[in-house]
py3Dmol code that shows the C-alpha trace and the ligand (Angstrom):
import py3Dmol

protein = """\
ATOM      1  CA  UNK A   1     -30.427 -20.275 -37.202  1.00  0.00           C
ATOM      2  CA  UNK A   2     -33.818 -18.483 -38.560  1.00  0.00           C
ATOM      3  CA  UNK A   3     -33.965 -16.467 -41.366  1.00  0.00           C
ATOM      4  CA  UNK A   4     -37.135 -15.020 -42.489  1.00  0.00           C
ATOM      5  CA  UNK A   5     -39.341 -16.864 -44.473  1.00  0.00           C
ATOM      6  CA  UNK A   6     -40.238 -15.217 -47.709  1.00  0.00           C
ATOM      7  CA  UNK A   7     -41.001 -17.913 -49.945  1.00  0.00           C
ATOM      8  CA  UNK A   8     -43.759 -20.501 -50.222  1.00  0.00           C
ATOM      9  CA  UNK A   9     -44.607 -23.350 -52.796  1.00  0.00           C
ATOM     10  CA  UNK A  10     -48.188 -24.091 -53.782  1.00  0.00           C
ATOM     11  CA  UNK A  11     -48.064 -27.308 -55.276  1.00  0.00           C
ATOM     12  CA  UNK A  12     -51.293 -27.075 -57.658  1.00  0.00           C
ATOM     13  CA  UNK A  13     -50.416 -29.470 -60.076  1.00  0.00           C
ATOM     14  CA  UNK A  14     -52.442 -32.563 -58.746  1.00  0.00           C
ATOM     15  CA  UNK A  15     -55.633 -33.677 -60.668  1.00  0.00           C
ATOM     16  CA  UNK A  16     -58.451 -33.907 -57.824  1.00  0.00           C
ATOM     17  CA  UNK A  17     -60.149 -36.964 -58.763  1.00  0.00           C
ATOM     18  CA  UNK A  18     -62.001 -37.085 -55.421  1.00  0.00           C
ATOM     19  CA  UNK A  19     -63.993 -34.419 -56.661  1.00  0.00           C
ATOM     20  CA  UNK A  20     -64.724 -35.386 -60.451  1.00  0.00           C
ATOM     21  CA  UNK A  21     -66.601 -34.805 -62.327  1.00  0.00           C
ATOM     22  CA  UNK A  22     -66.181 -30.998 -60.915  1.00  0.00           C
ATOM     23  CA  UNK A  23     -62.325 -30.835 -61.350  1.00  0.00           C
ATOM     24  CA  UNK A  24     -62.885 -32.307 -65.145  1.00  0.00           C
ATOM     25  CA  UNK A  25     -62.056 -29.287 -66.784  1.00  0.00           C
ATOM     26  CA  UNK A  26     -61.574 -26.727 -63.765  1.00  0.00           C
ATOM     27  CA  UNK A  27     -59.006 -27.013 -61.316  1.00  0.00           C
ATOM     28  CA  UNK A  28     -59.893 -28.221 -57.850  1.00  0.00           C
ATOM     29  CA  UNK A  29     -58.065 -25.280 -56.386  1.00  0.00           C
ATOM     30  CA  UNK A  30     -60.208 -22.542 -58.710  1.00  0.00           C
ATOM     31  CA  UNK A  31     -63.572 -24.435 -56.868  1.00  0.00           C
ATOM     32  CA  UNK A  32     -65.641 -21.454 -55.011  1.00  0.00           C
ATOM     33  CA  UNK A  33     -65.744 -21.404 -51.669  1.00  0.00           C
ATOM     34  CA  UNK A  34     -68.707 -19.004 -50.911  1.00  0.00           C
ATOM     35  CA  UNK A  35     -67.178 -16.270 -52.848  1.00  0.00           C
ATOM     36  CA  UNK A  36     -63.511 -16.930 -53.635  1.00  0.00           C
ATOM     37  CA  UNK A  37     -61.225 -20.032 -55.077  1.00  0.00           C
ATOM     38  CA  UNK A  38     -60.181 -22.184 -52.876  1.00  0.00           C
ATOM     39  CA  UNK A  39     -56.362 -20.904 -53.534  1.00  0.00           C
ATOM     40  CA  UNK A  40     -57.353 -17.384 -52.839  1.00  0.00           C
ATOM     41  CA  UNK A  41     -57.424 -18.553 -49.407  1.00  0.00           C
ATOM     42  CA  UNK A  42     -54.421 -20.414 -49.513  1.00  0.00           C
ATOM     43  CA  UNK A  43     -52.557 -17.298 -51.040  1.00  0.00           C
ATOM     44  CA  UNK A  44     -54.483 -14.674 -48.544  1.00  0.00           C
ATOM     45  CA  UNK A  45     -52.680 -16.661 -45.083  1.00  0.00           C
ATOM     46  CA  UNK A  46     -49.606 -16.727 -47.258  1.00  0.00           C
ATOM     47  CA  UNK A  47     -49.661 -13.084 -47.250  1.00  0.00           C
ATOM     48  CA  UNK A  48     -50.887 -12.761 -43.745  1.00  0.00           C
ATOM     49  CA  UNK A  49     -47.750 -14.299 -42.989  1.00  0.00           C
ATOM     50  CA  UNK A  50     -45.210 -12.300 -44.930  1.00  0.00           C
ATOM     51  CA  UNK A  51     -44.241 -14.542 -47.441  1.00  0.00           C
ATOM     52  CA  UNK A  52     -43.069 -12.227 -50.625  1.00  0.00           C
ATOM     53  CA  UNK A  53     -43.178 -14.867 -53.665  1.00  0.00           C
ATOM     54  CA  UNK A  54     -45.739 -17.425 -54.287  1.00  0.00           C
ATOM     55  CA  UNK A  55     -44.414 -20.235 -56.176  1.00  0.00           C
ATOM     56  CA  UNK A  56     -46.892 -22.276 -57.815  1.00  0.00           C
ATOM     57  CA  UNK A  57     -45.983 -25.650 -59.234  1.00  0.00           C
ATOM     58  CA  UNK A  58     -48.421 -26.356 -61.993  1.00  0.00           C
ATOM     59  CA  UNK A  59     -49.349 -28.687 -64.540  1.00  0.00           C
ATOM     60  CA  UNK A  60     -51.175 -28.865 -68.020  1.00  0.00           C
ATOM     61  CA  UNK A  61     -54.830 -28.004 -67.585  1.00  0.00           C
ATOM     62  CA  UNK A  62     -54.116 -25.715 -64.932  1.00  0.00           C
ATOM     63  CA  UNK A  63     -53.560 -21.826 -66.308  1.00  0.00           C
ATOM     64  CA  UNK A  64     -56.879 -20.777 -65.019  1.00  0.00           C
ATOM     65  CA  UNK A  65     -54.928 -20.407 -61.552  1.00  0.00           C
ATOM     66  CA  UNK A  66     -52.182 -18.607 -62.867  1.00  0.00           C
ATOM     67  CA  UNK A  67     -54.718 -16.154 -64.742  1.00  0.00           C
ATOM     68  CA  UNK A  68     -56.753 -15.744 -61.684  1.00  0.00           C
ATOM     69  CA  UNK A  69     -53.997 -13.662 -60.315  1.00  0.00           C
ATOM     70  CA  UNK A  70     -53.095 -11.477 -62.894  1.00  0.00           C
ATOM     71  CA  UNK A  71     -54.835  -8.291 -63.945  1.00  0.00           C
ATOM     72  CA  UNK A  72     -58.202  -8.394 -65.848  1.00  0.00           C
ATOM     73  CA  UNK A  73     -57.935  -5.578 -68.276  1.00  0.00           C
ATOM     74  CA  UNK A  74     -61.231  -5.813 -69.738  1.00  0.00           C
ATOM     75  CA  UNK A  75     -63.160  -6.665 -66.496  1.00  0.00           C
ATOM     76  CA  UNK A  76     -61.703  -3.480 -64.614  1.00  0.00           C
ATOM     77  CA  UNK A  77     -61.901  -1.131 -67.471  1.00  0.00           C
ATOM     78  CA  UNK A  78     -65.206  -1.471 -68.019  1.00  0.00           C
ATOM     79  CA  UNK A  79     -66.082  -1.866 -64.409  1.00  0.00           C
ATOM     80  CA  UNK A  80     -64.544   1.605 -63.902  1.00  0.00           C
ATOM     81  CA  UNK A  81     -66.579   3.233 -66.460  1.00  0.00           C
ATOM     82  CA  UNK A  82     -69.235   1.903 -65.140  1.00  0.00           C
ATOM     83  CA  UNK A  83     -68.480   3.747 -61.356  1.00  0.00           C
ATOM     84  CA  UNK A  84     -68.258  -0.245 -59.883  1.00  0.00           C
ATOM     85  CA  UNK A  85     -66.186  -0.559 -56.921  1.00  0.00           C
ATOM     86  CA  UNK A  86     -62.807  -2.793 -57.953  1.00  0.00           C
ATOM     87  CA  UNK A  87     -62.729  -3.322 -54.033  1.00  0.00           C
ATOM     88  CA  UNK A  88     -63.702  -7.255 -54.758  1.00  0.00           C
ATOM     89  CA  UNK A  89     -61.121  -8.030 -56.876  1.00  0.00           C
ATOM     90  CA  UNK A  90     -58.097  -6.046 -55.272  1.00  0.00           C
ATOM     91  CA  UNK A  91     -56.407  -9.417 -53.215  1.00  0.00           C
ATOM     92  CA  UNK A  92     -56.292 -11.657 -57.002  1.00  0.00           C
ATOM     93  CA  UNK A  93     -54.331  -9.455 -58.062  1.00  0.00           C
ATOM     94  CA  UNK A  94     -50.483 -10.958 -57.655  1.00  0.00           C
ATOM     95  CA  UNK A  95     -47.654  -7.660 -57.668  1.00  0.00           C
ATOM     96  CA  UNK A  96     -45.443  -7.474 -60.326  1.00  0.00           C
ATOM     97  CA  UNK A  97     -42.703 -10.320 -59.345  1.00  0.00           C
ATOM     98  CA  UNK A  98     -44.845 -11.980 -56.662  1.00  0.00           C
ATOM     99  CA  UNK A  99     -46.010 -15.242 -58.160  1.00  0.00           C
ATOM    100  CA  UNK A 100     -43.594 -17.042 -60.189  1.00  0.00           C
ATOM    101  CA  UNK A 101     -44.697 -20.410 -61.671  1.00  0.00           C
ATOM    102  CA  UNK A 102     -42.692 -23.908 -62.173  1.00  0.00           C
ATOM    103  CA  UNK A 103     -43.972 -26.506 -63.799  1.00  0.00           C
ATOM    104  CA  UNK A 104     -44.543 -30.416 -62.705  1.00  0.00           C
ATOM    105  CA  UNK A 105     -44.242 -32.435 -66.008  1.00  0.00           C
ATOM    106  CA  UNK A 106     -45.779 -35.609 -64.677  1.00  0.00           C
ATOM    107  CA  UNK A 107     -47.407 -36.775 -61.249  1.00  0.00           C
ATOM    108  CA  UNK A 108     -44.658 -38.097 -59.803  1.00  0.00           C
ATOM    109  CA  UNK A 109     -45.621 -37.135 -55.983  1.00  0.00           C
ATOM    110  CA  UNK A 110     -45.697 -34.113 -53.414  1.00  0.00           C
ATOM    111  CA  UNK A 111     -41.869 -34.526 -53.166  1.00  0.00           C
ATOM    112  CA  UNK A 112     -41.608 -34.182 -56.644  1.00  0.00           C
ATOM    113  CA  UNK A 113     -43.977 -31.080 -56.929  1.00  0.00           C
ATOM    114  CA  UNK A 114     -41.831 -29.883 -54.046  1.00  0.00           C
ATOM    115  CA  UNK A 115     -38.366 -30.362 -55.542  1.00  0.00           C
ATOM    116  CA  UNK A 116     -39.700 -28.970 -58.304  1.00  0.00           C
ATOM    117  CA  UNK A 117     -39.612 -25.259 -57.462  1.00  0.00           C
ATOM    118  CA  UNK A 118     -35.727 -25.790 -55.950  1.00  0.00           C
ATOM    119  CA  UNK A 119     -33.976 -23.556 -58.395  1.00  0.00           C
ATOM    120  CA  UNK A 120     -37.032 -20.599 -57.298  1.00  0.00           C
ATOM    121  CA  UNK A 121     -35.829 -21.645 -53.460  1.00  0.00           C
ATOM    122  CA  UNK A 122     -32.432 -21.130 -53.526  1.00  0.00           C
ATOM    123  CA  UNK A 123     -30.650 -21.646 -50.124  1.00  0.00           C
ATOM    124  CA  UNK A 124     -33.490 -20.407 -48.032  1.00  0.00           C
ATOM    125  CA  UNK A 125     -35.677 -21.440 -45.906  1.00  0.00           C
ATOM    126  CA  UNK A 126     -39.465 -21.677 -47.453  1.00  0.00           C
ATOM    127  CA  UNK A 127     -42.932 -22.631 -46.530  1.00  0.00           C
ATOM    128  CA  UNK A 128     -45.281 -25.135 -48.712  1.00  0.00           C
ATOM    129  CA  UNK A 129     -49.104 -24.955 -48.310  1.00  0.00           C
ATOM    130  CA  UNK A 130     -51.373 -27.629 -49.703  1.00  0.00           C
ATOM    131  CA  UNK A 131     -54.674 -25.565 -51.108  1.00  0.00           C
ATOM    132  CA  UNK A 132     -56.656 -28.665 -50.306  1.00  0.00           C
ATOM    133  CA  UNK A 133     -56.388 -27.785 -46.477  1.00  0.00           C
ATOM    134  CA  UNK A 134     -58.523 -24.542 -46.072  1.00  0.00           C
ATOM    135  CA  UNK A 135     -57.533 -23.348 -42.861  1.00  0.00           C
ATOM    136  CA  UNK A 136     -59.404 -21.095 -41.024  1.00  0.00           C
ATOM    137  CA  UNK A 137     -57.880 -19.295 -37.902  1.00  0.00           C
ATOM    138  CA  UNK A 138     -57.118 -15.789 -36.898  1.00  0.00           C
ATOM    139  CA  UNK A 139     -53.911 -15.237 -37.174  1.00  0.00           C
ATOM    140  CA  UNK A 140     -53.942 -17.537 -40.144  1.00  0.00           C
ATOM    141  CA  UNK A 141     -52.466 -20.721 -39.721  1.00  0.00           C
ATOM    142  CA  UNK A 142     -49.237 -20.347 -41.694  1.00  0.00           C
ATOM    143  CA  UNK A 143     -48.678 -16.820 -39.847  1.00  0.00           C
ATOM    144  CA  UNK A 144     -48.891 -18.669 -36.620  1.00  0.00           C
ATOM    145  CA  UNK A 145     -46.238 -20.984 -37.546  1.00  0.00           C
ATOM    146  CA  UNK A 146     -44.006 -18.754 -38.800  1.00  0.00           C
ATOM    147  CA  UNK A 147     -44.498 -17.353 -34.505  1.00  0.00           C
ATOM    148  CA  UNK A 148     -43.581 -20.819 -33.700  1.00  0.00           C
ATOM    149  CA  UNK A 149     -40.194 -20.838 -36.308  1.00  0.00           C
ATOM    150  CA  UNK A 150     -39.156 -17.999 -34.848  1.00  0.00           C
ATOM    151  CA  UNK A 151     -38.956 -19.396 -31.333  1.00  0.00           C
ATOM    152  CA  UNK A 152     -37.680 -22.979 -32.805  1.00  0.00           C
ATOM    153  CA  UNK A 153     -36.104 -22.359 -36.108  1.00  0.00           C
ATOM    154  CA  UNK A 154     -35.173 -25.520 -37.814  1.00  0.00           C
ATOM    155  CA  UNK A 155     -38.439 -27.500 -39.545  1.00  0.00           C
ATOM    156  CA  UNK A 156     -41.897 -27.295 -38.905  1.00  0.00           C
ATOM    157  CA  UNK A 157     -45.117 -28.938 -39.887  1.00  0.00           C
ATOM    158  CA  UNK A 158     -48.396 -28.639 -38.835  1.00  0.00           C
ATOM    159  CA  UNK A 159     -50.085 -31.008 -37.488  1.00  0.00           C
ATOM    160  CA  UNK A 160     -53.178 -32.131 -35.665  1.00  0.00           C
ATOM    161  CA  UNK A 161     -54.473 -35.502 -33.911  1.00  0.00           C
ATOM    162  CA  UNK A 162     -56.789 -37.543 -36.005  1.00  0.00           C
ATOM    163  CA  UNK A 163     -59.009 -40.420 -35.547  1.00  0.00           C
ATOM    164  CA  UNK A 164     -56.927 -44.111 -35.418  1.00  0.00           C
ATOM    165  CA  UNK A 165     -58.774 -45.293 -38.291  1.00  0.00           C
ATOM    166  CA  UNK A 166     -57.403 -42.497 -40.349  1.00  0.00           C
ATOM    167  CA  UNK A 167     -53.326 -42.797 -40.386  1.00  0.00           C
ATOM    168  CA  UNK A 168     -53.432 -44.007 -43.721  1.00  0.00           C
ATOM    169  CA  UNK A 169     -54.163 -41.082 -45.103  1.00  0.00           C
ATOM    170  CA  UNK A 170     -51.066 -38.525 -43.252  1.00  0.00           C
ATOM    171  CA  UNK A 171     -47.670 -38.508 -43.103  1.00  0.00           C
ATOM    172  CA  UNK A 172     -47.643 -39.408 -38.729  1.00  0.00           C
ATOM    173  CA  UNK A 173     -45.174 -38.166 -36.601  1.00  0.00           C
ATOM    174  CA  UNK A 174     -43.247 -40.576 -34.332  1.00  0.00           C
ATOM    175  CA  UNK A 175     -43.185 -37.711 -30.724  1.00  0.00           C
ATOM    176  CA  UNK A 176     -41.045 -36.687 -28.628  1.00  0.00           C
ATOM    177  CA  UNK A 177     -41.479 -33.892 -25.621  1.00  0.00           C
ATOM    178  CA  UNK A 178     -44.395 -31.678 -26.034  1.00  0.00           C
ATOM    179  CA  UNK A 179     -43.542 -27.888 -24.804  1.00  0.00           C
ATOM    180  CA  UNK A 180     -46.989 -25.274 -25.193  1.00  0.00           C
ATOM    181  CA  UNK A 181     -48.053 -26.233 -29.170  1.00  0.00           C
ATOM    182  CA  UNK A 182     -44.673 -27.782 -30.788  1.00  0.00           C
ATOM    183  CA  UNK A 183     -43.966 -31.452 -30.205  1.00  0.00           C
ATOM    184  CA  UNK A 184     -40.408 -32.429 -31.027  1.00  0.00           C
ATOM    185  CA  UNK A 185     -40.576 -34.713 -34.471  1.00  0.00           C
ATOM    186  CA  UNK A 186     -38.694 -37.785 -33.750  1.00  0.00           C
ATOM    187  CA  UNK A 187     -39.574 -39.737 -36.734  1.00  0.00           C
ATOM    188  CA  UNK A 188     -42.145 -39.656 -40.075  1.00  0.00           C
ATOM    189  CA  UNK A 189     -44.105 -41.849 -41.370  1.00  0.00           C
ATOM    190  CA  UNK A 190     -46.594 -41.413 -44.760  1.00  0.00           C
ATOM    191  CA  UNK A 191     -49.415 -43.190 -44.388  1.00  0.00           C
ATOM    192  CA  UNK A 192     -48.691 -45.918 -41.839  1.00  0.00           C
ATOM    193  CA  UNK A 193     -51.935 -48.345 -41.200  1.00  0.00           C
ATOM    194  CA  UNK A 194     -53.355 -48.024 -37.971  1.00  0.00           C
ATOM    195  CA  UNK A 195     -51.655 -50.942 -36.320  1.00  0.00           C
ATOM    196  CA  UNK A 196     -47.970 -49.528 -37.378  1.00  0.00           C
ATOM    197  CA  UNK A 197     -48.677 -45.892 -36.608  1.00  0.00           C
ATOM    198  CA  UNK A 198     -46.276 -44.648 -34.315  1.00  0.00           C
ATOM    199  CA  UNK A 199     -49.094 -42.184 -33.204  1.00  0.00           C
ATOM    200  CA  UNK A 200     -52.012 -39.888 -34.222  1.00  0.00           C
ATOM    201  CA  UNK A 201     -50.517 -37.184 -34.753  1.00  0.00           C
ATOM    202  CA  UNK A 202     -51.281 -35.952 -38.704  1.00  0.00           C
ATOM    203  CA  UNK A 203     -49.333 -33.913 -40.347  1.00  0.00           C
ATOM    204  CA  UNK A 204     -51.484 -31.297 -42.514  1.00  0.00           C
ATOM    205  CA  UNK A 205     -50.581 -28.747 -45.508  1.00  0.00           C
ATOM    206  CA  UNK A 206     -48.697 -27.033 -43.601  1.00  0.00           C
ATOM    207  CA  UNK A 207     -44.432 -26.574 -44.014  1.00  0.00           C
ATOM    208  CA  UNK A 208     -41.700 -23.951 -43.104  1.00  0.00           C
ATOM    209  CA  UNK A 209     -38.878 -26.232 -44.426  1.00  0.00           C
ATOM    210  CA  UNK A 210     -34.800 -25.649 -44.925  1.00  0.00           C
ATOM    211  CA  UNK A 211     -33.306 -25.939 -48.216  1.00  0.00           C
ATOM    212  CA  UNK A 212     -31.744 -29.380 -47.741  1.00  0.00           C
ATOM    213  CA  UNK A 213     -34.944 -30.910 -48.351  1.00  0.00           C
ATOM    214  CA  UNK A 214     -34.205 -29.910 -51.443  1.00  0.00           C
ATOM    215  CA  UNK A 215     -30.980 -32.254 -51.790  1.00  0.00           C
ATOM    216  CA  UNK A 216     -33.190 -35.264 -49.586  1.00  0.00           C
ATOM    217  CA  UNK A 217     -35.484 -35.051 -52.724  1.00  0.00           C
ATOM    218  CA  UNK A 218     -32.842 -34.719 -55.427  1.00  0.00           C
ATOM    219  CA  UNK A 219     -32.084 -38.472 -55.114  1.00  0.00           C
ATOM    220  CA  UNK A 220     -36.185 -39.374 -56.595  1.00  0.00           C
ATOM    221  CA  UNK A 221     -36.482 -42.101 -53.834  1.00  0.00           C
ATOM    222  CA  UNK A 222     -39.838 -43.863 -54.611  1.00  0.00           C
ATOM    223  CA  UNK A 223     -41.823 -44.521 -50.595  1.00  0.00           C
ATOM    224  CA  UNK A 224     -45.698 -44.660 -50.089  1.00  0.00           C
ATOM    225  CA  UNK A 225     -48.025 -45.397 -53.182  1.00  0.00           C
ATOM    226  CA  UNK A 226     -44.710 -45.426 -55.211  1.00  0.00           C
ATOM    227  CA  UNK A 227     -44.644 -41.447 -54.936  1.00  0.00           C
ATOM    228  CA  UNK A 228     -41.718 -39.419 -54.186  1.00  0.00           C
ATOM    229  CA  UNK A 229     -42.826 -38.715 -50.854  1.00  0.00           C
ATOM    230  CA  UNK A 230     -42.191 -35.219 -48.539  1.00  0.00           C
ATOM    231  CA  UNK A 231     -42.500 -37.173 -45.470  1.00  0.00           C
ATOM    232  CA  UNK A 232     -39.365 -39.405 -46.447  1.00  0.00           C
ATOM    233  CA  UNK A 233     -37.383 -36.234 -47.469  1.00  0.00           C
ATOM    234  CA  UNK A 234     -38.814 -34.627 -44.129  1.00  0.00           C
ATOM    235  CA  UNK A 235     -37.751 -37.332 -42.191  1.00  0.00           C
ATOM    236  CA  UNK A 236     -34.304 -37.873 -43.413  1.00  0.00           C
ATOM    237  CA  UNK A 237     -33.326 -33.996 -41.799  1.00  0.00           C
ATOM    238  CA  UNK A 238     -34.650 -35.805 -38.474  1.00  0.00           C
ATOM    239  CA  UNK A 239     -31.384 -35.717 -35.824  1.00  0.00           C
ATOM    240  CA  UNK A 240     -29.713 -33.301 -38.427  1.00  0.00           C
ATOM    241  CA  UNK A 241     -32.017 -30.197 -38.051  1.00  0.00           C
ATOM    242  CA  UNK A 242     -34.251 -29.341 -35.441  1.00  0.00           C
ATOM    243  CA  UNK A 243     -37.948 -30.068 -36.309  1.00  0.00           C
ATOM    244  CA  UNK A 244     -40.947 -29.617 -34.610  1.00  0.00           C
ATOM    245  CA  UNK A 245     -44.764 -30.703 -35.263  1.00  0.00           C
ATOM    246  CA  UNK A 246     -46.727 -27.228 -34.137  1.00  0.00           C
ATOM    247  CA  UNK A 247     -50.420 -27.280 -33.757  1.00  0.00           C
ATOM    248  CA  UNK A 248     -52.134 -24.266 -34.551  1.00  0.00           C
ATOM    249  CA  UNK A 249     -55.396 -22.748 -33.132  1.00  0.00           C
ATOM    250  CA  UNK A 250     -57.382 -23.341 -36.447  1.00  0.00           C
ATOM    251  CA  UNK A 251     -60.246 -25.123 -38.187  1.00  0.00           C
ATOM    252  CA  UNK A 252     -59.377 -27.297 -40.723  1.00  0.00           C
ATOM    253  CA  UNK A 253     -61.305 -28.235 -43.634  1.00  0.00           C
ATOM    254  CA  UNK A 254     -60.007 -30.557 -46.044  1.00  0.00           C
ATOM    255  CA  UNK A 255     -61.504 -29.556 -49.663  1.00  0.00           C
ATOM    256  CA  UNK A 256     -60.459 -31.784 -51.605  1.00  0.00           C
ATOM    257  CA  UNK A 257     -63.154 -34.436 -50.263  1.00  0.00           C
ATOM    258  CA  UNK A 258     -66.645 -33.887 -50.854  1.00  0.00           C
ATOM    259  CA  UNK A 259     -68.075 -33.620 -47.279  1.00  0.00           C
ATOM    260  CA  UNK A 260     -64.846 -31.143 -46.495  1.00  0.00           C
ATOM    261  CA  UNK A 261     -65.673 -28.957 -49.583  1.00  0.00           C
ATOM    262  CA  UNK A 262     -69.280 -29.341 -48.746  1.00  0.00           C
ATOM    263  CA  UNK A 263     -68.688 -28.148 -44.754  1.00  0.00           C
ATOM    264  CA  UNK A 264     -66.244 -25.637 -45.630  1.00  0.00           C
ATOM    265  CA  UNK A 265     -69.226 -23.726 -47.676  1.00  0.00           C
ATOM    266  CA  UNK A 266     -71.053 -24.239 -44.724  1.00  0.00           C
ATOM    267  CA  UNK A 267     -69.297 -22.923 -42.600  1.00  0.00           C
ATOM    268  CA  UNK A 268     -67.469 -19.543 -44.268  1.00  0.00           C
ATOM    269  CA  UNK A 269     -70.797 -19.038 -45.499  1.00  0.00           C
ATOM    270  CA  UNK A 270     -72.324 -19.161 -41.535  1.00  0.00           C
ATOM    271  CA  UNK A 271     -69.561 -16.489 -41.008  1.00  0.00           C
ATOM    272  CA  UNK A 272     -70.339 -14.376 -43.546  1.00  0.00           C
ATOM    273  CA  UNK A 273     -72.875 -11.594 -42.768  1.00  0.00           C
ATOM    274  CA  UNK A 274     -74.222 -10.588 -45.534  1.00  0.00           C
ATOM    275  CA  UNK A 275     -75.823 -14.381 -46.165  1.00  0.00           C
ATOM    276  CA  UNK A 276     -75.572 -15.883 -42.818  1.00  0.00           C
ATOM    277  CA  UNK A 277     -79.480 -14.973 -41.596  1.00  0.00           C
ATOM    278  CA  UNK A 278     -80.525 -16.698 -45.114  1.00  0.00           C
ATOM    279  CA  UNK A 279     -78.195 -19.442 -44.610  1.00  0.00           C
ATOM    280  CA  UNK A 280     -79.358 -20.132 -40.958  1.00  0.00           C
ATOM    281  CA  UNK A 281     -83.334 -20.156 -41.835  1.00  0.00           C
ATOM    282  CA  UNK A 282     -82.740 -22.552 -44.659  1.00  0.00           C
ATOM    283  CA  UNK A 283     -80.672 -24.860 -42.787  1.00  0.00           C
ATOM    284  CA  UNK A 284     -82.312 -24.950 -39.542  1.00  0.00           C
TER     285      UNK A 284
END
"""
ligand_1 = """\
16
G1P
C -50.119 -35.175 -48.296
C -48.864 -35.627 -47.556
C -49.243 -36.162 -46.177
C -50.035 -35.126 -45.407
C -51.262 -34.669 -46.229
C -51.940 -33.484 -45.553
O -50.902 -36.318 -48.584
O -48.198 -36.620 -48.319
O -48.061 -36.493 -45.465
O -50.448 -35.666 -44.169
O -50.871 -34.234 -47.543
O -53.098 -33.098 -46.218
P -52.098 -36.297 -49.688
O -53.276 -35.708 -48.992
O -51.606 -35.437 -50.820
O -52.287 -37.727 -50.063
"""
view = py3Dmol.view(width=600, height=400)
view.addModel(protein, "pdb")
view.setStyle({"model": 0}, {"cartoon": {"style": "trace"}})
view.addModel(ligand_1, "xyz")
view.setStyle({"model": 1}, {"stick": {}})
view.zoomTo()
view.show()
């Protein structure tokens, strides 16, 4: 059964040590790509893609994000009397209602951040997007799954084929048939080494998940890196509830590693405009 998807989880909680000593006192989803955080992007496909309420899961160190999206009195007053256009700042602004923020006490895992927000869930089904993962399609990424889950229904992550080398750092889907972009998931896997991967298929920061994950993750079950994983939750609906691994017509860019962050820049940059001819002289 589908049933629109109106809900998605941000987990922002994490402390992006991959990028210190940026994300010291700034989170790694406020860092600027070209002219916007990195989870205004996140939030924009979110939107793209009709989800209603943003739920950010958050931690200490991280209301900067949650201010980002509210109104800046000051800053629009006195642009206004000034005659500046408030045209730039129009899609930070969350609606009255829209964003609703839970809290992740301690780092316990992207399950955890997850199960976090349950009670903000409910009994429907909801999307999670990982900030980290800019992607950049058109339609956005997240709007083309929710095309996909309304053909398949059940679960659905995105996912995308990645080097051998590099299955230690995904959760890697065990395949089944392959019909246009959705793969049927027959099994999960976080962050099998390349010799026990049952494939190459990465999963990215992508969900539309049903509500029992919820209950899967309820039970605090410790896998990978001693984390409550996702992937083990994920995979426990396997056989129960139809799931699929989609892969979406999108570049991904994964901004919570240097180079990523770096190439992301880059690249939105090359794309925009007004600074692309600079860009392309000075970069050859
Ligand atoms: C998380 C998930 C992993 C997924 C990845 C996508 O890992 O646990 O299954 O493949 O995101 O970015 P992390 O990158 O948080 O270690």
């Amino acid at each position: 059964m589908t049933h629109k998807v109106r809900k998605a989880v941000f987990p922002v909680a994490g402390l992006g040590t991959r990028l210190l000593p940026a994300t010291k006192t700034m989170p790694k989803e406020m860092l600027t790509i070209v002219d916007r955080p990195l989870i205004q992007y996140a939030v924009d496909e979110a939107r793209e893609a009709g989800i209603e309420q943003l739920v950010f899961v958050t931690g200490r160190g991280k209301a900067s994000l949650v201010d980002y999206f509210d109104m800046a009195y000051e800053l629009e007053r006195t642009m206004g009397e000034k005659g500046k256009a408030l045209d730039p700042l129009a899609s930070s602004r969350a609606g009255y209602g829209e964003l609703v923020t839970v809290r992740q006490q301690q780092p316990l895992g992207l399950g955890h951040a997850v199960w976090c927000a349950r009670e903000v869930i409910g009994e429907e089904p909801f999307a999670v997007l990982l900030p980290d993962d800019l992607m950049v399609g058109k339609p956005g990424a997240l709007k083309q799954m929710v095309d996909a889950y309304a053909r398949l229904g059940g679960n659905i992550v995105c996912a995308e084929e990645v080097a051998a080398e590099a299955t230690a750092s995904y959760g890697i889907v065990d395949p089944g048939a392959t019909e246009g972009n959705a793969t049927e998931v027959k099994g999960l896997v976080e962050k099998p080494d390349p010799a026990s991967a049952p494939s190459r298929l990465a999963v990215i920061g992508r969900y539309i998940l049903q509500p029992q994950v919820m209950e899967e993750l309820s039970a605090h079950e410790t896998g990978a890196g001693g984390e409550i994983q996702l992937t083990d939750a994920m995979a426990r609906l396997i056989g129960r509830q139809s799931f699929h691994a989609v892969k979406v017509d999108a570049t991904r860019y994964d901004c919570g590693s240097k180079a990523g962050f770096v190439l992301a820049n880059c690249a939105l940059g090359l794309a925009d405009p007004d600074i692309a001819p600079l860009l392309r002289e000075r970069l050859g």
